[in-house]
C-alpha positions in Angstrom: 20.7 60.2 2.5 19.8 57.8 -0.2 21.8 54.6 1.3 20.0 55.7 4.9 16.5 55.4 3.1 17.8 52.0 1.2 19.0 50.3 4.4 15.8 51.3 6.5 13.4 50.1 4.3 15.1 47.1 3.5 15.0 46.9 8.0 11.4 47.7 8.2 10.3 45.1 4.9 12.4 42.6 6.9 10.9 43.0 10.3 7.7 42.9 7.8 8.4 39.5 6.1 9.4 37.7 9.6 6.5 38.8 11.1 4.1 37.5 8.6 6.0 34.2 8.2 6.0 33.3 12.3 1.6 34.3 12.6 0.9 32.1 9.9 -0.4 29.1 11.6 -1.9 31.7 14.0 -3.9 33.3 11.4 -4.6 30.0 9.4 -4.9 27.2 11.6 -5.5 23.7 10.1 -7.4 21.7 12.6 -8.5 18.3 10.4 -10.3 14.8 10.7 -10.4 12.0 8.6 -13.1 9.7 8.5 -15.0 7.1 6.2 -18.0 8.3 4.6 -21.4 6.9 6.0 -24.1 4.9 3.7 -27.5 6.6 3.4 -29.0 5.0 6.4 -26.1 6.6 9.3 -26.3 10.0 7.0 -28.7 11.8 10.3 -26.4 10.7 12.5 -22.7 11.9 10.5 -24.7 15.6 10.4 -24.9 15.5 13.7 -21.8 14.5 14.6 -20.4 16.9 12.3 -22.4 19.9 13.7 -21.8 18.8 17.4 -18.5 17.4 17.5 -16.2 18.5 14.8 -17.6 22.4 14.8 -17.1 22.5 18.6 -14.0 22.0 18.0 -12.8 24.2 15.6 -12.1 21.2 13.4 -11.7 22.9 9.7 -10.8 20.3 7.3 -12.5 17.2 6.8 -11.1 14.5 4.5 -14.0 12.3 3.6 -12.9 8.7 2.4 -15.0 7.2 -0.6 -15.2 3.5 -0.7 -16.1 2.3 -4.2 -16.1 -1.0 -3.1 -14.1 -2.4 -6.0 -13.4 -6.0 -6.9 -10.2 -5.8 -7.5 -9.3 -9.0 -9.7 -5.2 -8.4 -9.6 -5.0 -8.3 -5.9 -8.3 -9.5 -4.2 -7.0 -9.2 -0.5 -7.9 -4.8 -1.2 -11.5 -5.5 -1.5 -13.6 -3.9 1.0 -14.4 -7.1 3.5 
């Protein structure tokens, strides 16, 4: 009775554990964009974008690139041109 009880609920954890693992990406989509961030006079217009574009589209990562515009000395071909 015991190794009946053992074996089905290692079955039913099993069934448990594949089921979880194969809905992930159904549950937790990652939908993302990358895109440079926009000085102070395009800001109005990257809101927008953001609310109209990305959102409609269930985008829901957004990597937002930060140019320092750094002189580099070293290797001068980097800077931001």
């Amino acid at each position: 009775m015991l190794r009946k009880f053992i074996v089905l609920s290692s079955l039913l954890l099993a069934v448990y554990c594949l089921n979880a693992q194969s809905s992930i990406e159904e549950l937790m989509p990652v939908r993302g964009f990358s895109i440079a961030a926009p000085g102070p006079q395009a800001l109005d217009q990257f809101v927008t974008f953001i609310e109209d574009e990305l959102a409609t589209r269930d985008i829901n990562v957004l990597i937002l690139r930060v140019d320092y515009n750094y002189q580099y000395k070293s290797h001068p071909e980097l800077k931001d041109s």
